[in-house]
N, C-alpha and C positions, 0 to 999 in steps of 0.2 A: 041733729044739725046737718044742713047739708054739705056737699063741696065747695059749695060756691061762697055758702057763708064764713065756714072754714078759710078757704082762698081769701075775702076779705078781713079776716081777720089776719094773717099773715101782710096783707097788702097796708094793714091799719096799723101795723107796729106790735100787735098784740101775739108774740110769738109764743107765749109760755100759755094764754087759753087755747090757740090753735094746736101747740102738741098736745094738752089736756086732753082735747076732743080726739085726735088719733091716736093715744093712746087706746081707745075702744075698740080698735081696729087691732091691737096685741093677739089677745086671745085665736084670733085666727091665722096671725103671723106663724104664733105658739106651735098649731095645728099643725101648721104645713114642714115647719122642722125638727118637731117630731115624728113626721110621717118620713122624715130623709134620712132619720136615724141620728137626728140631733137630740141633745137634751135641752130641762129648760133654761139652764143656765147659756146654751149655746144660740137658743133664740131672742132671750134677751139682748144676748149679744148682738146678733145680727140684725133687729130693729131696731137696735140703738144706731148704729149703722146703716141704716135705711134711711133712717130719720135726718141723722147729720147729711149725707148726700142728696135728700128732698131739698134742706134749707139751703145748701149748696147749689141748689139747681135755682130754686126760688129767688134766690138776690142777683144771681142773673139777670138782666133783660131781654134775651134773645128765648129765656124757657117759657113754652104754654105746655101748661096740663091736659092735656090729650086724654083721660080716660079717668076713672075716680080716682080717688087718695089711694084706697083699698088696692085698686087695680095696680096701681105705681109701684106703691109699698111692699105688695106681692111681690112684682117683678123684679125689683132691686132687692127683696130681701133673698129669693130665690138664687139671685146671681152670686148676691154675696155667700150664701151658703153654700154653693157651688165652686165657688173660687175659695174657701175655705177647706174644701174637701178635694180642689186642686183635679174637678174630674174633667173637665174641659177636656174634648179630643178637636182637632182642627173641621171634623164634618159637623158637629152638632154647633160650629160657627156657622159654618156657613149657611145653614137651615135657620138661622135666629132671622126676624122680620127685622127693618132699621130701627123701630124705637128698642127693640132689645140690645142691639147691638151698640145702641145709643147709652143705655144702661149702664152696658157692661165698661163700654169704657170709661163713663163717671165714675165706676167703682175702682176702674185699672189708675184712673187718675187722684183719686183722695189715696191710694196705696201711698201713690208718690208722692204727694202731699203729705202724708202722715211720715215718709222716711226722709224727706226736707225737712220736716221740721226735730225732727229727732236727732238729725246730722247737725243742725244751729244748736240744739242743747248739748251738744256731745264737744263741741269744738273748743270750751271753755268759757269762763267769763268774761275774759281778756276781748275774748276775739268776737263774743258778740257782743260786748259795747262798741270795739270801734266800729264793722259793720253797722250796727244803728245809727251811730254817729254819720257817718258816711250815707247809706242810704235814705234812711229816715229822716234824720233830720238836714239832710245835706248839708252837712259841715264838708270844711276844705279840708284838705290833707294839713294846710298850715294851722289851720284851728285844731286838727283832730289832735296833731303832734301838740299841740300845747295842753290840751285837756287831759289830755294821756302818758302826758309827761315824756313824749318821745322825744330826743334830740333834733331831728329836724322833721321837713314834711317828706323829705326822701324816707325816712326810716320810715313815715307813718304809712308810705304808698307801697313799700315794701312787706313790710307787715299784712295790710290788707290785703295785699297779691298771696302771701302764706297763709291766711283764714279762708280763704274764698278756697285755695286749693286743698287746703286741712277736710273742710266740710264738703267737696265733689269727693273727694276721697273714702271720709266717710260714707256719705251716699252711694259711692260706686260699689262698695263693701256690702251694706244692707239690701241695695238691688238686687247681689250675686245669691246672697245668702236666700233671699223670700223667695227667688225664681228656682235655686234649687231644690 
């Protein structure tokens, strides 16, 4: 199957045949993070990872595929094993071409992605239903406090001023920790 028909199948809603078909593309994923002194539990990993950041880029409208699957999945898989292994020096940036560069910060950006969202699981039950409530479903602070049982919608704005800070918090914590 080619790219294109791949791409349309992605385009047609049929996302679970389209990773079928690049899954065929593993085996050489495989190759190349073995050859980096990965195992294959660490390249599974990091095509699985390749693959969430394709579909990430894919539901975009601003992303075209510029070169094969193969070629893509390479290069983000290579990034991501590299930012795994943390070898990044400031000159081998500056030598990367712009779609590398492009790459690498989709990868710098699901990090933070994946540690938002870890910081909303981490903050309690409490504090992400009102947040849902609030953002999602845009409720008022006067509705929030009543669903919530708060005394008034002062308590409920004050509240959510504590969750929102609870989880930067969090987040600023998990940042420190994955850059060190």
């Amino acid at each position: 199957m080619s790219d294109q028909d791949i791409l349309v199948l992605f385009k047609n809603g049929q996302r679970e045949k389209a990773f079928q078909k690049l899954y065929y593309l593993y085996p050489r994923i495989e190759t190349l993070i073995l050859s980096k002194g990965g195992n294959k539990d660490d390249a599974s990993d990091v095509f699985q990872e390749a693959l969430i950041i394709l579909n990430r880029n894919l539901q975009t409208s601003h992303f075209k595929l510029t070169s094969s699957f193969y070629t893509y999945l390479y290069s983000v898989s290579r990034f991501v094993w590299s930012d795994i292994q943390k070898s990044y020096s400031k000159q081998q940036l500056q030598e990367l071409n712009a779609q590398e560069v492009e790459i690498f910060q989709n990868v710098i950006e699901e990090k933070k992605y994946q540690l938002a969202e870890h910081a909303f699981l981490d903050i309690g039950k409490r504090c992400q239903q009102l947040l849902q409530l609030f953002y999602h479903k845009a409720m008022s602070f006067k509705d929030i406090a009543n669903e919530m049982q708060f005394k008034s919608s002062k308590v409920a704005k004050n509240q959510k001023y504590k969750c929102l800070k609870k989880a930067k918090d969090i987040y600023q914590t998990k940042l420190k920790q994955v850059q060190s």
